[in-house]
N, C-alpha and C positions, 0 to 999 in steps of 0.2 A: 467098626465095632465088632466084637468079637464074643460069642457067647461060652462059657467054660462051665467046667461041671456043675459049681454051683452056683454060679452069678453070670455076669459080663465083664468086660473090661473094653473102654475106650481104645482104640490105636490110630497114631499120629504118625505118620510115615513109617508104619508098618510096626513101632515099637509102644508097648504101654505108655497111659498118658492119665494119671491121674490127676485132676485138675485142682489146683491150692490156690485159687483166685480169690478176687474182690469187684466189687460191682465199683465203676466211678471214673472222672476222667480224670485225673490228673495224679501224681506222685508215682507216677511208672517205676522211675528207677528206685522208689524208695522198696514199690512193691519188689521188684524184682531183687536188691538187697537183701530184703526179709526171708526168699524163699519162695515167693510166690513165681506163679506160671502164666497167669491166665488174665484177663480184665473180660467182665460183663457191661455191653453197655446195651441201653433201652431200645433206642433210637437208631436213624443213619442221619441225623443232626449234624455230628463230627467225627461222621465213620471216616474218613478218608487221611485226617488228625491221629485218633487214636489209633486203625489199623498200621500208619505208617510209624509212629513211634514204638509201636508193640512190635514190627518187627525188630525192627533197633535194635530191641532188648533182647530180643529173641520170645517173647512174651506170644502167646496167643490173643484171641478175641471171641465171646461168644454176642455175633451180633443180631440186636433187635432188631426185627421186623416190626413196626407198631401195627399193632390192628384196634380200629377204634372200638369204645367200650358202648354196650347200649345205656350202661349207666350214667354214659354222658353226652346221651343224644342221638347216638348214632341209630340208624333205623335197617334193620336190618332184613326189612321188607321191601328197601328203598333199593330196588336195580339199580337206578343208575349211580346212587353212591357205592355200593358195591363192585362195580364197572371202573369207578376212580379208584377202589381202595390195591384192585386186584390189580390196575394197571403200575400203581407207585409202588407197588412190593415188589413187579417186574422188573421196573426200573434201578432198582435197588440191589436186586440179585443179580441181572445182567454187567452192574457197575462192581460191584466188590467180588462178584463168585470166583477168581481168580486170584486175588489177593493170598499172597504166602501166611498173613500170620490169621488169616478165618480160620476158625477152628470149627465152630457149626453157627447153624442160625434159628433166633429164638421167636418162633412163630406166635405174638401177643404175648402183653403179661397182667395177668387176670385179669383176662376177658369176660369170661363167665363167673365176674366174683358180682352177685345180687341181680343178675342176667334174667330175663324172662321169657326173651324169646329163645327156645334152643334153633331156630335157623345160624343163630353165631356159631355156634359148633359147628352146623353144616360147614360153613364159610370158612371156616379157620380150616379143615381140614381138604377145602380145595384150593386155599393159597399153601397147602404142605404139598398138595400135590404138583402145585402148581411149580414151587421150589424145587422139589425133588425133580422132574421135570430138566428144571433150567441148570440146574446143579444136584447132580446126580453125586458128587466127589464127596460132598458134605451131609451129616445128618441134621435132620430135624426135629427141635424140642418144642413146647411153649411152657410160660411159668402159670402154676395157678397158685392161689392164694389156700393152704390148707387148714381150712375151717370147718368143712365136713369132708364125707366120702362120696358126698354125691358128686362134686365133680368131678372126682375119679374115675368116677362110675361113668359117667355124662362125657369123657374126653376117650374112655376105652373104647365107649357102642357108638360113638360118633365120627371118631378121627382116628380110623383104623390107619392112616400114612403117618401117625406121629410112630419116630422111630424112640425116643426118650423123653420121659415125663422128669420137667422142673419143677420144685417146690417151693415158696418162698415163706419158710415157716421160723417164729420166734419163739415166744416164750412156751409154745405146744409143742416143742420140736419131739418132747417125750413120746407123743399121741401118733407120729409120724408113722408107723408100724403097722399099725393098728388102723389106723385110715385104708391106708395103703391093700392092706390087704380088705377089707369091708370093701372098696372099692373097686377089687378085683386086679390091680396091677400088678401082673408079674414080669413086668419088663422093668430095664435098666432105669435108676432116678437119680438126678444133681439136684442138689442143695443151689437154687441160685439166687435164693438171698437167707441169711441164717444172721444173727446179730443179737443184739438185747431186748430181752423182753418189751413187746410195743408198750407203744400208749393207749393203744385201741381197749386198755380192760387188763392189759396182763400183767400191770406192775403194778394195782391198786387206784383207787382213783380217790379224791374226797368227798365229802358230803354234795359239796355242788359241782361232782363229776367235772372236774378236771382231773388229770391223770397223774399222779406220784413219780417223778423219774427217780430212776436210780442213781445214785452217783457211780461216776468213772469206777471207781476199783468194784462196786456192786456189778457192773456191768463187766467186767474184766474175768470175775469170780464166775460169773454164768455163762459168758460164751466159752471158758475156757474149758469147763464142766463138759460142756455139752459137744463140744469139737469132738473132746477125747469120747465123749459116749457114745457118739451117731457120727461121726467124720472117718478121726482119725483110726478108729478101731477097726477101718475098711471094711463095712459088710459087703458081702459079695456083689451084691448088686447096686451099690452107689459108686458113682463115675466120678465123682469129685466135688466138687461147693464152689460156692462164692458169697465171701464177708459182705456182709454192708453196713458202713458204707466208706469207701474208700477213699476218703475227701472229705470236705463239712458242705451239709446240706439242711436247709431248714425242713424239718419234719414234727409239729409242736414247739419245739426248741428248736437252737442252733445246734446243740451239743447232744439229744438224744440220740442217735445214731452216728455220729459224724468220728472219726479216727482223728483229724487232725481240726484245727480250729482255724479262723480266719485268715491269718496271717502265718500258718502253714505250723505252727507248733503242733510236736504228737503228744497222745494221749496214749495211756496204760495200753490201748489194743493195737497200739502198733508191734510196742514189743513182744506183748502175746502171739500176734500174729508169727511175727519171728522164730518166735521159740517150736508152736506148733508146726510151721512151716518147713523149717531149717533144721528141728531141735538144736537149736546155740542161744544162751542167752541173748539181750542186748549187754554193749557195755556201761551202758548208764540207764536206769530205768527209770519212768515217772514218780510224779509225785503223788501219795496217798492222802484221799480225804478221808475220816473215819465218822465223822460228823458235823455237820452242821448245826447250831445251837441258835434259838432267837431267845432272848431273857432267860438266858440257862437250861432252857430244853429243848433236848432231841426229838423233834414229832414228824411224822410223815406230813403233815399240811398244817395249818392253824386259821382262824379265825380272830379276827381283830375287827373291835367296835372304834368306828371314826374317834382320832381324838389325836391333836398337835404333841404327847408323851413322848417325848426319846422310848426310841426301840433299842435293845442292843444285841448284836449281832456278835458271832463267835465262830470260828471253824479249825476244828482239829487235824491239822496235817502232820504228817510225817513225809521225810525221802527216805526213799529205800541204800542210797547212798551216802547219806547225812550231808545234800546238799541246802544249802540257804535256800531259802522260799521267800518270794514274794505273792500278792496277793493284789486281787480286781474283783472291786462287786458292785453288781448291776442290781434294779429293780425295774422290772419288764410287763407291762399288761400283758395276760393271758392272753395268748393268741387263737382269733375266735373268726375274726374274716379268713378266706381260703387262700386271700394273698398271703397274707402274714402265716397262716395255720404250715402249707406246703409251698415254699417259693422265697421270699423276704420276710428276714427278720426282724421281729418288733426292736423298736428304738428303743434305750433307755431312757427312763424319766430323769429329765433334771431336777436338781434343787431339795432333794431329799435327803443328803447325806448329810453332816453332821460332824463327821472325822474323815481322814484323809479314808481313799480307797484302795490303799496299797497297803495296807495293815491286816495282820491278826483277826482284828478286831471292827468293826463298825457300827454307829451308833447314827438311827435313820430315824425321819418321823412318816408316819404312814401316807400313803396317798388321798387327798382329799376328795377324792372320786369316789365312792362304793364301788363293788366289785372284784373283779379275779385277779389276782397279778404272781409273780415269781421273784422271787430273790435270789440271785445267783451269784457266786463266788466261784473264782477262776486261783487256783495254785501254780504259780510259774517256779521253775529252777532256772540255772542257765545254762542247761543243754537243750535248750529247743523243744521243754516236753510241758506239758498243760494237763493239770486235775480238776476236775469238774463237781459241780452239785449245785443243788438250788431248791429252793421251799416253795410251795404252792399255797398262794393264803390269800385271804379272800377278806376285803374292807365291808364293814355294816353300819347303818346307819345306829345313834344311837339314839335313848329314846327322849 
């Protein structure tokens, strides 16, 4: 790393290295087609998988070190799990610190997000030493979650061996400045996770707080905003980014963060990623939803009293191509266990549909169950690309 007049800059075998990655394991060469450089992964789960496919590509890796969270038990007054935590991180660095396509390594990722013991800071900044240490060739980050400046503040007067502070911020990516400095950093920062506004509160929620997702092209509109605002515009002092997420992964939904879908069809951000990547278009771009409609209105969520009534269902697409469309929709319980919530995906209900599921159009009768559920509609073309959306509506008993 290299400090310059007015910022930093990363260097990779002696030459700049601006990072245009994505967080996720799998669709390497798609990344790497797009433009991209880089893959963030969590864990060393399947370091030894994706370091060897990264170099392939020529692709770098920023890999995790996990350090466990007290918010999920971990005690951090506990020696001798601290003794185990310190020894697997060794193990981990002694096994990949020589690998061609490491590019640095990511010491926890928000550890200190609802944290009460500050000894985790202690700790996190003697496994940085401890890193630095065993691999001196590579620098050392960790990601925090930026929700205030305290733990900017809390990672600067604690972890003075962090050589570069990650961020993993959404729909506040605005505020990032502004933290940032409140928090006192004036060293080098990546984006290492940036994406669509969460579910945590940033994209609206309904009356019984479940969360409004955006549809595909609303999400496409915002990250692309925001690359070009806080990314691509290279302030001096940011090292690079990383998308998330780069693969499909259940977070609320399948499809709230996810670039491609289950069976590997992409969505609008793959091509965006391209274009701000590469700047070259794609040559065939997804398909547009512009609304979602239940009994002819467009609403962020609805409410509906139990009752056997045909629903009907409608969804406005367009291709950017004028390719044909076809169409899949699902109705999915709200995902409220932590399996389902982050991990597997809720099943669809059978027995509700009413007209085929590959139309325009479909006409449902509500779930007999009171409660939270989604409606989701999927737009295919036939180049392999998927548009997304879905309604958050909630069953009531009636009286």
């Amino acid at each position: 790393m290299q400090s310059t007049a007015t910022g930093f800059t990363l260097l990779r075998h002696g030459k700049p290295y601006f990072i245009e990655g994505a967080g996720g394991v799998r669709y390497f060469d798609r990344l790497k087609a797009c433009g991209g450089n880089s893959i963030r992964i969590w864990d060393d789960n399947d370091a030894e998988r994706v370091l060897d496919e990264a170099q392939k590509l020529g692709l770098t890796v920023m890999l995790g070190l996990w350090v466990e969270r007290e918010t999920e038990g971990f005690d951090y007054n506990n020696g001798e799990a601290i003794q185990k935590q310190q020894e697997r991180i060794r193990q981990t660095v002694l096994k990949y610190r020589n690998h061609p396509a490491l590019l640095m390594w990511c010491v926890g990722n928000e550890v200190g997000l609802y944290a009460t013991n500050l000894h985790a800071y202690d700790e996190m900044n003697r496994l940085m030493q401890l890193v630095h240490k065993l691999d001196p060739e590579h620098p050392v980050t960790t990601a925090l979650s930026l929700d205030s400046s305290r733990e900017v503040w809390l990672l600067r007067e604690r972890c003075p061996d962090l050589d570069i502070l990650s961020v993993n911020v959404y729909g506040e990516i605005d505020k990032l400045p502004q933290r940032l400095q409140e928090g006192g950093w004036t060293g080098p920062y990546i984006f290492s996770e940036y994406g669509a506004k969460g579910f945590w509160g940033e994209s609206g929620t309904s009356p019984w707080v479940t969360p409004v997702e955006p549809t595909s092209q609303e999400k496409y509109d915002f990250v692309k905003q925001a690359y070009k605002q806080h990314i691509g515009s290279r302030p001096p002092k940011c090292l690079g980014s990383y998308f998330f997420y780069w693969g499909n992964k259940q977070e609320e939904t399948s499809t709230w963060f996810s670039a491609f879908d289950e069976t590997g069809r992409e969505s609008a951000m793959v091509g965006l990623m391209q274009e701000l990547w590469s700047g070259t278009s794609p040559s065939n771009r997804a398909p547009i939803i512009k609304a979602l409609r239940v009994n002819g209105q467009s609403m962020p969520f609805r409410e509906f009293t139990a009752s056997s009534t045909l629903q009907l269902a409608d969804v406005l697409a367009t291709d950017p191509d004028g390719d044909t469309l076809t169409y899949h929709w699902e109705i999915k319980p709200q995902a409220q266990q932590k399996a389902h919530f982050m991990g597997t995906a809720m099943p669809a209900i059978e027995g509700l549909t009413r007209s085929p599921i590959n139309g325009q159009r479909l006409s449902f009768v509500l779930p007999s169950t009171p409660g939270p559920y989604r409606l989701f509609v999927f737009a295919y073309d036939q180049h392999n690309h998927v548009a997304t959306a879905n309604l958050t509506f909630r069953v009531v008993k009636g009286d």
